[in-house]
PyMOL Python script that loads the backbone (N, CA, C, O; Angstrom):
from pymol import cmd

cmd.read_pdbstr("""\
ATOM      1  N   UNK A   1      -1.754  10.925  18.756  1.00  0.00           N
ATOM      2  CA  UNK A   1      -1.753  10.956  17.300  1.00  0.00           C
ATOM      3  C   UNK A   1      -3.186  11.035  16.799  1.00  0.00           C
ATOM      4  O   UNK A   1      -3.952  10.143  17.164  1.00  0.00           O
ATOM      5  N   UNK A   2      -3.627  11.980  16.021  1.00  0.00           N
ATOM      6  CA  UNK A   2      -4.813  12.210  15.345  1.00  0.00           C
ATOM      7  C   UNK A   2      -5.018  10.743  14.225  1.00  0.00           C
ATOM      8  O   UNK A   2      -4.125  10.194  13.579  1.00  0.00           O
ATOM      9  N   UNK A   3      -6.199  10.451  14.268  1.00  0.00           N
ATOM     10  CA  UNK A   3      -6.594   9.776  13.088  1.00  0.00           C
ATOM     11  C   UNK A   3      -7.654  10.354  12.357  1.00  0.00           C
ATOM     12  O   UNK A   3      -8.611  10.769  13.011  1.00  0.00           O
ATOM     13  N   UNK A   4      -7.673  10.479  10.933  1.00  0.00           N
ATOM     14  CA  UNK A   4      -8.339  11.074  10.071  1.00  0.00           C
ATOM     15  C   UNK A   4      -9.750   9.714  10.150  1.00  0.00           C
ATOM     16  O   UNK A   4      -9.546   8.527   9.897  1.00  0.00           O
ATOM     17  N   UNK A   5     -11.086  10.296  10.551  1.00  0.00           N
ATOM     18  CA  UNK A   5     -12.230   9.657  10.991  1.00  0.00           C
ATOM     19  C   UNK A   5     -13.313   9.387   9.501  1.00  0.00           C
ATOM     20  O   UNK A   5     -14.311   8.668   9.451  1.00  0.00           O
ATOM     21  N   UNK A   6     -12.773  10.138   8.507  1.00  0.00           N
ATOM     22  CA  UNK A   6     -13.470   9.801   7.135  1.00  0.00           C
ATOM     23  C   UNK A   6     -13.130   8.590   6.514  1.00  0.00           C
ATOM     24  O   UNK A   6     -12.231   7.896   6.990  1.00  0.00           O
ATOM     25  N   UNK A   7     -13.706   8.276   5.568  1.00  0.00           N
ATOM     26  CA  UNK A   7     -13.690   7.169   4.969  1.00  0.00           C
ATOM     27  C   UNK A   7     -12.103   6.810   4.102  1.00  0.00           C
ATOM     28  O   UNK A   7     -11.377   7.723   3.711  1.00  0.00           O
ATOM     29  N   UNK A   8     -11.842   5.666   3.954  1.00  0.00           N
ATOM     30  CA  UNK A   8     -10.318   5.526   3.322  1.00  0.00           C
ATOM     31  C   UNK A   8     -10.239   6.466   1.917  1.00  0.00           C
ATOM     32  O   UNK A   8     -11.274   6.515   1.252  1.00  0.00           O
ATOM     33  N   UNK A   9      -9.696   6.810   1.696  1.00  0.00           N
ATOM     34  CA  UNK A   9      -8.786   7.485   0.377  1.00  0.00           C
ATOM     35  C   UNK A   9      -8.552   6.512  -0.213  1.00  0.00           C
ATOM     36  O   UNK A   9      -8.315   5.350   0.119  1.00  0.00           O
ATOM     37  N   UNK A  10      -8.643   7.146  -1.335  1.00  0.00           N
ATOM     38  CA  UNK A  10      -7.937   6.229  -2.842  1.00  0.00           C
ATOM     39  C   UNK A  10      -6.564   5.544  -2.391  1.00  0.00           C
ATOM     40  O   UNK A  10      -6.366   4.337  -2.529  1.00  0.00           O
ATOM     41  N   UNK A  11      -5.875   6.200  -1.981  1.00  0.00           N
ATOM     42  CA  UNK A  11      -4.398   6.134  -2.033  1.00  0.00           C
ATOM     43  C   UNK A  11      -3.912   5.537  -0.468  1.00  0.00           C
ATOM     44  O   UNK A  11      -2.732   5.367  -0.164  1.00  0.00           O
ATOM     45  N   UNK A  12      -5.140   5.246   0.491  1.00  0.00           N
ATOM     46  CA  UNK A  12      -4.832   4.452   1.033  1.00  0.00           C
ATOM     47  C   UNK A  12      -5.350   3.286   1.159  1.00  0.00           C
ATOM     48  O   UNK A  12      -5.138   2.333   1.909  1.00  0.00           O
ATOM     49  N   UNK A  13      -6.301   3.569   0.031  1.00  0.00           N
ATOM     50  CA  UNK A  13      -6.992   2.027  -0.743  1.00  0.00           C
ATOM     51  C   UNK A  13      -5.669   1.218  -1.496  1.00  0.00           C
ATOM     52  O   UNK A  13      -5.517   0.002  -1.379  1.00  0.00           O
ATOM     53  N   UNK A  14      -4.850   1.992  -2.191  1.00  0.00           N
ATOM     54  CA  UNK A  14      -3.814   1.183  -2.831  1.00  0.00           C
ATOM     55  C   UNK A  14      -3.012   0.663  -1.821  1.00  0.00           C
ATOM     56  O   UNK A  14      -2.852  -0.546  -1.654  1.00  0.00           O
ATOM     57  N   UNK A  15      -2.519   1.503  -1.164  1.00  0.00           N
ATOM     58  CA  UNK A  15      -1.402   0.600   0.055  1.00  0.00           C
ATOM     59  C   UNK A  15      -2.202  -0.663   0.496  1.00  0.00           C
ATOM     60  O   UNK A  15      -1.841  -1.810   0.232  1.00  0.00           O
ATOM     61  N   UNK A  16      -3.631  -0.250   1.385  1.00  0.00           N
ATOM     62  CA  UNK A  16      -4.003  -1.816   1.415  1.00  0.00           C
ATOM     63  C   UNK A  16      -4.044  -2.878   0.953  1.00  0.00           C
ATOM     64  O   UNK A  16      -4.026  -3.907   1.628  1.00  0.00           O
ATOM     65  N   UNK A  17      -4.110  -2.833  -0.351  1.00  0.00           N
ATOM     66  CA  UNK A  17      -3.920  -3.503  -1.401  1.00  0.00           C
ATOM     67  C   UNK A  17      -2.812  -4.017  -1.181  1.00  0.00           C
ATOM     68  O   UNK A  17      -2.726  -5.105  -0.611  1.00  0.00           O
ATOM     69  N   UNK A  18      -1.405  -3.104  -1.726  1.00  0.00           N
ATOM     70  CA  UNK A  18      -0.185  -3.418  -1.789  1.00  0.00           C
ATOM     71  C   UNK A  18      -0.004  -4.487  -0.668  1.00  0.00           C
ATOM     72  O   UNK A  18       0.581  -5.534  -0.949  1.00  0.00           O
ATOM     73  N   UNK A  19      -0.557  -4.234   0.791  1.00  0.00           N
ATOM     74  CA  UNK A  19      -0.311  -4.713   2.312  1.00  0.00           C
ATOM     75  C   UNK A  19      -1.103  -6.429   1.915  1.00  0.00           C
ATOM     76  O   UNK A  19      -0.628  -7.461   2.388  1.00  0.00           O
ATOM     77  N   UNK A  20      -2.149  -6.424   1.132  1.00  0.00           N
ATOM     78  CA  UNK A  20      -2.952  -7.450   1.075  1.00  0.00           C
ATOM     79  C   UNK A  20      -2.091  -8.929   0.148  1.00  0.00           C
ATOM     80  O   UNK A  20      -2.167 -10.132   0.397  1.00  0.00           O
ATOM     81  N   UNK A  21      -1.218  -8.108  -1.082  1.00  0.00           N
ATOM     82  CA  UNK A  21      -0.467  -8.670  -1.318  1.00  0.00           C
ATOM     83  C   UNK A  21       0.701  -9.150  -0.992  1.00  0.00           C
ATOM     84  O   UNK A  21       1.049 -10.244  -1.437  1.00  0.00           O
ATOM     85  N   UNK A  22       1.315  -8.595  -0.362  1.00  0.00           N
ATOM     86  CA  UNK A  22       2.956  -8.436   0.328  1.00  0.00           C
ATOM     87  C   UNK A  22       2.593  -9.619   1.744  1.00  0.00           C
ATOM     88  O   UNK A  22       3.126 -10.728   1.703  1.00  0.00           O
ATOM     89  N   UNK A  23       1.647  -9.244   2.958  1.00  0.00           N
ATOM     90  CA  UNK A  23       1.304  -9.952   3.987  1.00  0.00           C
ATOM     91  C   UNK A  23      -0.239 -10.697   3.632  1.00  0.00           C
ATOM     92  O   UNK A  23      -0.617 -11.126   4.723  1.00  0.00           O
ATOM     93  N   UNK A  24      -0.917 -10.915   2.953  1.00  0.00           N
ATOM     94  CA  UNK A  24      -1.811 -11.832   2.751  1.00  0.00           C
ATOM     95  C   UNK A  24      -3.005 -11.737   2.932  1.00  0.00           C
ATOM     96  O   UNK A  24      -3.150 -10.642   2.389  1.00  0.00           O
ATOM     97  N   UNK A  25      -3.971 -12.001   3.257  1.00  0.00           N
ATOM     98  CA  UNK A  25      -5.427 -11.447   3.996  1.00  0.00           C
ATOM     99  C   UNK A  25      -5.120 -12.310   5.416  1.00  0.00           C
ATOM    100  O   UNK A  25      -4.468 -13.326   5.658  1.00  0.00           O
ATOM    101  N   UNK A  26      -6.213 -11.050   6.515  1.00  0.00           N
ATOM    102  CA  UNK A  26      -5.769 -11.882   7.551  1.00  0.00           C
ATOM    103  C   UNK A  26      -4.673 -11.391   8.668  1.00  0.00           C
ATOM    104  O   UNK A  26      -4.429 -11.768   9.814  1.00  0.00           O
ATOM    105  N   UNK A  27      -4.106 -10.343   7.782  1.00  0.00           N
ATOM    106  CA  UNK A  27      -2.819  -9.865   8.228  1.00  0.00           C
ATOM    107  C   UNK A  27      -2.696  -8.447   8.670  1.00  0.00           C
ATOM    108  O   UNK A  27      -1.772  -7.637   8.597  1.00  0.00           O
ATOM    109  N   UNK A  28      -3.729  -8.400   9.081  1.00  0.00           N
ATOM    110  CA  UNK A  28      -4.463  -6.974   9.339  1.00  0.00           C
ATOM    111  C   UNK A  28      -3.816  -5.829   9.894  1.00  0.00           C
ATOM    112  O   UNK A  28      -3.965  -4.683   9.469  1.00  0.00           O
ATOM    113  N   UNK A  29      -2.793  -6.309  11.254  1.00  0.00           N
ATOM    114  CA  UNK A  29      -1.907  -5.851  12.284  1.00  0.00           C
ATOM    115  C   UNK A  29      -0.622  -5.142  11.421  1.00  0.00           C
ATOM    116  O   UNK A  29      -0.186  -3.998  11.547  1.00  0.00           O
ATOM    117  N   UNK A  30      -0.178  -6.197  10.518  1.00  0.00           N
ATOM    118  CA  UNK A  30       1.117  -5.938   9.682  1.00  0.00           C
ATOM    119  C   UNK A  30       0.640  -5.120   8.758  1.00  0.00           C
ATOM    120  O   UNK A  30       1.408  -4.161   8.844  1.00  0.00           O
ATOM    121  N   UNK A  31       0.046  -4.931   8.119  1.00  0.00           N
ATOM    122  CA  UNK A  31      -0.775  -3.945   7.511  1.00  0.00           C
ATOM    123  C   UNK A  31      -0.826  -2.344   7.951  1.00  0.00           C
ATOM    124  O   UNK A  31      -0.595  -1.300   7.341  1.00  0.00           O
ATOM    125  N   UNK A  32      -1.204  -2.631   9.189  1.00  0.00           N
ATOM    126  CA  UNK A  32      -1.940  -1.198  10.011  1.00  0.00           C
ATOM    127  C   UNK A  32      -0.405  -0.492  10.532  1.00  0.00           C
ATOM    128  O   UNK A  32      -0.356   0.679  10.907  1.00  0.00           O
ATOM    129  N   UNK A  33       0.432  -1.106  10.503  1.00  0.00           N
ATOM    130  CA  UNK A  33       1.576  -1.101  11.217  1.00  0.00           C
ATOM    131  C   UNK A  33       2.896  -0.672  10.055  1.00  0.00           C
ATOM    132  O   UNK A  33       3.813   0.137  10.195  1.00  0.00           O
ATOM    133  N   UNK A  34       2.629  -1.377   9.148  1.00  0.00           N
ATOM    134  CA  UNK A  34       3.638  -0.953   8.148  1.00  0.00           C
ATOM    135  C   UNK A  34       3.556  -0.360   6.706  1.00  0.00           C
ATOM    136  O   UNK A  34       4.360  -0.228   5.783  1.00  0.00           O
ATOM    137  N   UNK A  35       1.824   0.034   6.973  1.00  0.00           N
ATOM    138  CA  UNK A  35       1.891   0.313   5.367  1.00  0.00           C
ATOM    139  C   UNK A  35       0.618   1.461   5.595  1.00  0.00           C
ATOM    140  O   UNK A  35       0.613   2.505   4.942  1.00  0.00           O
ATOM    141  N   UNK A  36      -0.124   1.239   6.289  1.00  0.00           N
ATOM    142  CA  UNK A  36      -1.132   1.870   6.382  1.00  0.00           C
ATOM    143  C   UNK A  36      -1.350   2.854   7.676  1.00  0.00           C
ATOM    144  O   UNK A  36      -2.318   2.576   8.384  1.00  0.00           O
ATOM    145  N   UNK A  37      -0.605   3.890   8.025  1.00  0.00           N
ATOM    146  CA  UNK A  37      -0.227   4.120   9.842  1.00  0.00           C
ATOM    147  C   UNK A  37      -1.290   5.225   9.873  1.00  0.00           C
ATOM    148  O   UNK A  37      -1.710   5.429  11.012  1.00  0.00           O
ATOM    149  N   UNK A  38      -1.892   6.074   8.813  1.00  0.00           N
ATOM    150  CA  UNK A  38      -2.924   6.793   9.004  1.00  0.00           C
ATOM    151  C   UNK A  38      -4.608   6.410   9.810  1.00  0.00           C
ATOM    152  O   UNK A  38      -5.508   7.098  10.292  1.00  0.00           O
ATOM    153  N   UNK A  39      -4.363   4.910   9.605  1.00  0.00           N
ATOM    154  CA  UNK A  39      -5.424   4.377  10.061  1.00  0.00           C
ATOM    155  C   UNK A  39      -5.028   3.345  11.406  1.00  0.00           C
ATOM    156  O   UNK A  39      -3.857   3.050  11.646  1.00  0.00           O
ATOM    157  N   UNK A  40      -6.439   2.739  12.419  1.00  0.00           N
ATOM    158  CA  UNK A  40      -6.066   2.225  13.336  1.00  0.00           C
ATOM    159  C   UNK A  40      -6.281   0.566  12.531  1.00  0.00           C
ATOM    160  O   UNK A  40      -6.852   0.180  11.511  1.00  0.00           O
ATOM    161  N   UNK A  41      -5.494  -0.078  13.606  1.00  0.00           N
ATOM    162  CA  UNK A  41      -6.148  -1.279  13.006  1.00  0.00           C
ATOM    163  C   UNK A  41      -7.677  -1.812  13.292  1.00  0.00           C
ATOM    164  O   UNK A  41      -8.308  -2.265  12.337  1.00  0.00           O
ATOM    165  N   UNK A  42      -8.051  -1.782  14.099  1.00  0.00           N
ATOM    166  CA  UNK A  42      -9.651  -1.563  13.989  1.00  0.00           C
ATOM    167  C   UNK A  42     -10.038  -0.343  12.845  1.00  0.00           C
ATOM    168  O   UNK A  42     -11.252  -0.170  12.950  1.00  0.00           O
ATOM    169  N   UNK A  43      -9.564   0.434  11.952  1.00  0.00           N
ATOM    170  CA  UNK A  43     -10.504   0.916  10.548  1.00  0.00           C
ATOM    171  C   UNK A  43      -9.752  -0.219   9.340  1.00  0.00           C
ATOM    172  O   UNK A  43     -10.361  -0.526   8.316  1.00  0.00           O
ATOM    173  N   UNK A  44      -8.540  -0.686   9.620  1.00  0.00           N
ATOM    174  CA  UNK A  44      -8.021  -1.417   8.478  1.00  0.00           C
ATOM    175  C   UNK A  44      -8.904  -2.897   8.530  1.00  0.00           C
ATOM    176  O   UNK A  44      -9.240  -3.401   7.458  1.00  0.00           O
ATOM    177  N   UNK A  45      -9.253  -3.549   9.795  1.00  0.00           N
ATOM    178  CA  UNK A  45     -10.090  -4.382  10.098  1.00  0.00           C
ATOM    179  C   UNK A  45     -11.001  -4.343   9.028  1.00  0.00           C
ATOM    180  O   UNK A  45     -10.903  -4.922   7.946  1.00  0.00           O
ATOM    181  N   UNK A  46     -12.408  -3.180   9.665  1.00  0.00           N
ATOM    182  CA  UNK A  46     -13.366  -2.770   8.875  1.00  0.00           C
ATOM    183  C   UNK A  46     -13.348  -2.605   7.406  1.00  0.00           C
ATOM    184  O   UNK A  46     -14.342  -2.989   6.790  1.00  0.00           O
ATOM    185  N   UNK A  47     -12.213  -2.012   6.664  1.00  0.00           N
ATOM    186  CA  UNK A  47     -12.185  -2.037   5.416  1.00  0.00           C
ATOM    187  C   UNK A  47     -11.950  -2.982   4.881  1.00  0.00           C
ATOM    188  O   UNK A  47     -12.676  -3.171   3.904  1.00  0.00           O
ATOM    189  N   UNK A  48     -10.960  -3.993   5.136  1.00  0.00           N
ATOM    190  CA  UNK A  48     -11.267  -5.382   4.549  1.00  0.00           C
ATOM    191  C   UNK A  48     -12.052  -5.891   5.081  1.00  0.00           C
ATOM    192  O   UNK A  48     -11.740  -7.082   5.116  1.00  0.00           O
ATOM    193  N   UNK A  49     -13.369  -5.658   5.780  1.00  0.00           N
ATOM    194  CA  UNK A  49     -14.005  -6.563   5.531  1.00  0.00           C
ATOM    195  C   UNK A  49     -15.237  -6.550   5.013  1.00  0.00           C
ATOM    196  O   UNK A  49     -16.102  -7.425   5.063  1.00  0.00           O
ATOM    197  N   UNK A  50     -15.265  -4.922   4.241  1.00  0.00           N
ATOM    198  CA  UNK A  50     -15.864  -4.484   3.567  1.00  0.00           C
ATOM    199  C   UNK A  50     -15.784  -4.286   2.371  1.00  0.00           C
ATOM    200  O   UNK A  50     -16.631  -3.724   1.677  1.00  0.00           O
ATOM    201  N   UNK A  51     -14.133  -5.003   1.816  1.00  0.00           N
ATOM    202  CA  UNK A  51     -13.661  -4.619   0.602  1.00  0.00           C
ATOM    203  C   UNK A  51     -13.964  -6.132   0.570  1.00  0.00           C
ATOM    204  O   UNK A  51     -14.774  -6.114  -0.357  1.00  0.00           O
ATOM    205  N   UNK A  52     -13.850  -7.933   1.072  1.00  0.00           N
ATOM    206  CA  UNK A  52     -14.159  -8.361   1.243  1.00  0.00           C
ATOM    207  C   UNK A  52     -15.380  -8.616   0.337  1.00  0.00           C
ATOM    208  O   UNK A  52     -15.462  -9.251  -0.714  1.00  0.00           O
ATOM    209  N   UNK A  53     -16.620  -7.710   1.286  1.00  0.00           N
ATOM    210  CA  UNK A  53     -17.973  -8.127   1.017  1.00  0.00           C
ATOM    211  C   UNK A  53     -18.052  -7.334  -0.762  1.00  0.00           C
ATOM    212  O   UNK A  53     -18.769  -7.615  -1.723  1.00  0.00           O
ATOM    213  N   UNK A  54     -17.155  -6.466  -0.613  1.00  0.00           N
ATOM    214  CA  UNK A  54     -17.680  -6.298  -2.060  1.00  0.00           C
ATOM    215  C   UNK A  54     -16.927  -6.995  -3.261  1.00  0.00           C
ATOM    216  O   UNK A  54     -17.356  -7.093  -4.411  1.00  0.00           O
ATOM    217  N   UNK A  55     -16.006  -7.351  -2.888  1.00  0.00           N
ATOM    218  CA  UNK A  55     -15.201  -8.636  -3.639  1.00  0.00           C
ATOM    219  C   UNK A  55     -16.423  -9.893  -4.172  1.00  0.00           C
ATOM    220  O   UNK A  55     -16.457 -10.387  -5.299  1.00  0.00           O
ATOM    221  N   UNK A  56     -17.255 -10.178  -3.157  1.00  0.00           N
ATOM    222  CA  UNK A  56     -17.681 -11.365  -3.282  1.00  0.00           C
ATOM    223  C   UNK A  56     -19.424 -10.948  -3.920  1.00  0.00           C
ATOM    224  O   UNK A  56     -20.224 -11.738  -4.421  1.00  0.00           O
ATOM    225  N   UNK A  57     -19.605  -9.414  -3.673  1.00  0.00           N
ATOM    226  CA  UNK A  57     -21.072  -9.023  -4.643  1.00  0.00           C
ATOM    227  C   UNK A  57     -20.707  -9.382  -6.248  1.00  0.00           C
ATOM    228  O   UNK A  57     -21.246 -10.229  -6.960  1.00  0.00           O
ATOM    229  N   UNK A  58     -19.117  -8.037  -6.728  1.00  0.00           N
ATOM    230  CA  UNK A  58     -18.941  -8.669  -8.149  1.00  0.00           C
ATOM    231  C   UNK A  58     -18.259  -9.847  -8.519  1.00  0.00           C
ATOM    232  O   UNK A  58     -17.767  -9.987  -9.639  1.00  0.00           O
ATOM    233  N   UNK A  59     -18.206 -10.713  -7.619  1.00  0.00           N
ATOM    234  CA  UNK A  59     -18.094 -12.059  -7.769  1.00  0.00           C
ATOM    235  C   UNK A  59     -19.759 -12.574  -8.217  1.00  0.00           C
ATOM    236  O   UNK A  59     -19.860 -13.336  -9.179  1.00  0.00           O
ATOM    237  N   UNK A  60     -20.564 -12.289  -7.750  1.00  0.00           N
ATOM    238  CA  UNK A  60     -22.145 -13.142  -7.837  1.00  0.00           C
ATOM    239  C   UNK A  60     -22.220 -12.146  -9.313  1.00  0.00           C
ATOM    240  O   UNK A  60     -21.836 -12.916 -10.193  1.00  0.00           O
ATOM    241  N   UNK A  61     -22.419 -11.302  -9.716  1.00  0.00           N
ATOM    242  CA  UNK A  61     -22.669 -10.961 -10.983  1.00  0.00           C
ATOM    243  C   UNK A  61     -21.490  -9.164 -11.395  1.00  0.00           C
ATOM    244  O   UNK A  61     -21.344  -7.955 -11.214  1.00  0.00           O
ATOM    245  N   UNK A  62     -21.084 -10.212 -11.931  1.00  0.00           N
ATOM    246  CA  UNK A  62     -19.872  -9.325 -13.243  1.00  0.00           C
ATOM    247  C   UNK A  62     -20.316  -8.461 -13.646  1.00  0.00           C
ATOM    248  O   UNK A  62     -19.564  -7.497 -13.503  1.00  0.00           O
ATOM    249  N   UNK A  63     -21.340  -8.189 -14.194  1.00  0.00           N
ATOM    250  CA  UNK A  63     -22.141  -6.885 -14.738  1.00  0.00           C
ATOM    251  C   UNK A  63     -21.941  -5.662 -13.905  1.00  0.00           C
ATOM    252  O   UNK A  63     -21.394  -4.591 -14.170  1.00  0.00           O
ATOM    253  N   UNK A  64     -22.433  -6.031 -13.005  1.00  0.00           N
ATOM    254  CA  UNK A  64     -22.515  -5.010 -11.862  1.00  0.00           C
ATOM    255  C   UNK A  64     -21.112  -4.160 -11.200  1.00  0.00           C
ATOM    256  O   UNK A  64     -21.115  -3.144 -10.505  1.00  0.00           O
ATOM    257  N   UNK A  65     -19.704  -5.137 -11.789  1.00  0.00           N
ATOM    258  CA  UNK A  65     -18.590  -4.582 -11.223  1.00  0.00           C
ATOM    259  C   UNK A  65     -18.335  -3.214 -11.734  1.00  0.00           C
ATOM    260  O   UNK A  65     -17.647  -2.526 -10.980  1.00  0.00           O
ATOM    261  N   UNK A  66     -18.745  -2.631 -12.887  1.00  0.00           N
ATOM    262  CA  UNK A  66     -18.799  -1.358 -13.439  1.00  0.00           C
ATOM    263  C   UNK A  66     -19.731  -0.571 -12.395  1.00  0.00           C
ATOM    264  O   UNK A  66     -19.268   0.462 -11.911  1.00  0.00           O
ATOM    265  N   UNK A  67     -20.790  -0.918 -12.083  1.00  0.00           N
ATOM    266  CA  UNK A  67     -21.943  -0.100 -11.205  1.00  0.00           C
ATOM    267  C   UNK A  67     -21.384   0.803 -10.182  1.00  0.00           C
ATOM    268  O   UNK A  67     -21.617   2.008 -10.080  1.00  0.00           O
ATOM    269  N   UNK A  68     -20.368  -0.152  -9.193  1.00  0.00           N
ATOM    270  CA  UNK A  68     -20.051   0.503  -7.830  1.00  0.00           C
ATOM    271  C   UNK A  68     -18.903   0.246  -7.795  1.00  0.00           C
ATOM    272  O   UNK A  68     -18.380  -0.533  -8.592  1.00  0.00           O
ATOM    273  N   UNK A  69     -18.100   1.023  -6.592  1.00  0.00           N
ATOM    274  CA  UNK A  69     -16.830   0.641  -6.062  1.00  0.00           C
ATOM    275  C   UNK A  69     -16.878   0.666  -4.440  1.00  0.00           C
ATOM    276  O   UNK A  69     -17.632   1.201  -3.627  1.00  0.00           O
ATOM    277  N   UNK A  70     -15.632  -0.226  -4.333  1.00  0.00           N
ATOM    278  CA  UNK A  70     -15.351   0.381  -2.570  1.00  0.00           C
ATOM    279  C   UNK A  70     -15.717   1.133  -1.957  1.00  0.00           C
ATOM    280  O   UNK A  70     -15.844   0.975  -0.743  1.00  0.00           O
ATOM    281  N   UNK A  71     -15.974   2.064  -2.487  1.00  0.00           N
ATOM    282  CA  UNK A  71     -15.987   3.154  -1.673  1.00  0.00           C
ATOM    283  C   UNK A  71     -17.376   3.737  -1.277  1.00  0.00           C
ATOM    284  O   UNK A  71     -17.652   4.430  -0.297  1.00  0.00           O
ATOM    285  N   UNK A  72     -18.398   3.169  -2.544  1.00  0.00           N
ATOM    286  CA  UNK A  72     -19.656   3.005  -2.345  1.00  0.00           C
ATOM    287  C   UNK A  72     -19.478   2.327  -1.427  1.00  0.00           C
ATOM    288  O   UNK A  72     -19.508   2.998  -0.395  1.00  0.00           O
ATOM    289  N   UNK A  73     -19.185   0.640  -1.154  1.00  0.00           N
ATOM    290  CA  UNK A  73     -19.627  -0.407  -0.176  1.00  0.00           C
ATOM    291  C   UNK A  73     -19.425   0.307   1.042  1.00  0.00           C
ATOM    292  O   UNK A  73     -20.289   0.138   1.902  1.00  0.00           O
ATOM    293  N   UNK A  74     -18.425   1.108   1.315  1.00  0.00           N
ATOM    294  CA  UNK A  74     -18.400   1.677   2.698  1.00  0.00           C
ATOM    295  C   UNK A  74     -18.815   2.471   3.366  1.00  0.00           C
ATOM    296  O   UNK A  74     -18.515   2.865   4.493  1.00  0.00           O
ATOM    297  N   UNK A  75     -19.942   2.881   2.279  1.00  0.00           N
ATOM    298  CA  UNK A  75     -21.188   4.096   3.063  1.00  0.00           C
ATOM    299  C   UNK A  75     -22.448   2.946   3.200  1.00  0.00           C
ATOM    300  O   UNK A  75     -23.421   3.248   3.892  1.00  0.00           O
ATOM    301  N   UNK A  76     -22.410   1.972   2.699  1.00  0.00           N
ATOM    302  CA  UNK A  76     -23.686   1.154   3.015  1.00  0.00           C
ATOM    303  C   UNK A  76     -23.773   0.717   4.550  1.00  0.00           C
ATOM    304  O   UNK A  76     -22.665   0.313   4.901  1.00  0.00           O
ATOM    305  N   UNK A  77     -24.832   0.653   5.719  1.00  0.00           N
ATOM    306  CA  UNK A  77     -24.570   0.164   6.981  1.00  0.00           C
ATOM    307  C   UNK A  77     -25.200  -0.890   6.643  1.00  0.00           C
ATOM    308  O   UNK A  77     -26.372  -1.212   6.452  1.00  0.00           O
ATOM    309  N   UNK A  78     -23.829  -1.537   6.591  1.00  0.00           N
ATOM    310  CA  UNK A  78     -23.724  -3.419   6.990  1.00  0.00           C
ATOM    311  C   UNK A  78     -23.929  -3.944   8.785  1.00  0.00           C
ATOM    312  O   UNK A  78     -23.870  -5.135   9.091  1.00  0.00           O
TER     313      UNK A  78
END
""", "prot")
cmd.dss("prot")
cmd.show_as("cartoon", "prot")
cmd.util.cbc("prot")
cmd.orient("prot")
């Protein structure tokens, strides 16, 4: 099975989401497995824990949540 090696899509930014709510954070496997199958679970790993780190930037200042998105955070090498 091919996996698409670019960065997540919008639209499989929402399923994660959806997966984050439905199974919890943490839940990475159930995720990769039932909602998200385009990706491995080692990239669903990586994206939360990059969606994560950027959760907790516009957490330190609000202003800035307009500035960037996800999708910025995931071209930065962390």
């Amino acid at each position: 099975m091919y996996f698409n090696r670019k960065f997540c899509t919008e639209q499989e930014h929402k399923v994660f989401l959806i997966g984050l709510e439905v199974y919890g954070q943490g839940k990475r496997k159930k995720i990769s497995e039932n909602l998200v199958k385009t990706r491995t679970l080692s990239q669903i790993a990586s994206h939360a824990q990059k969606f994560n780190l950027w959760l907790k930037a516009i957490a330190k200042d609000l202003e800035k949540k307009h500035n960037f998105s996800i999708f910025q955070v995931q071209r930065l090498n962390l």
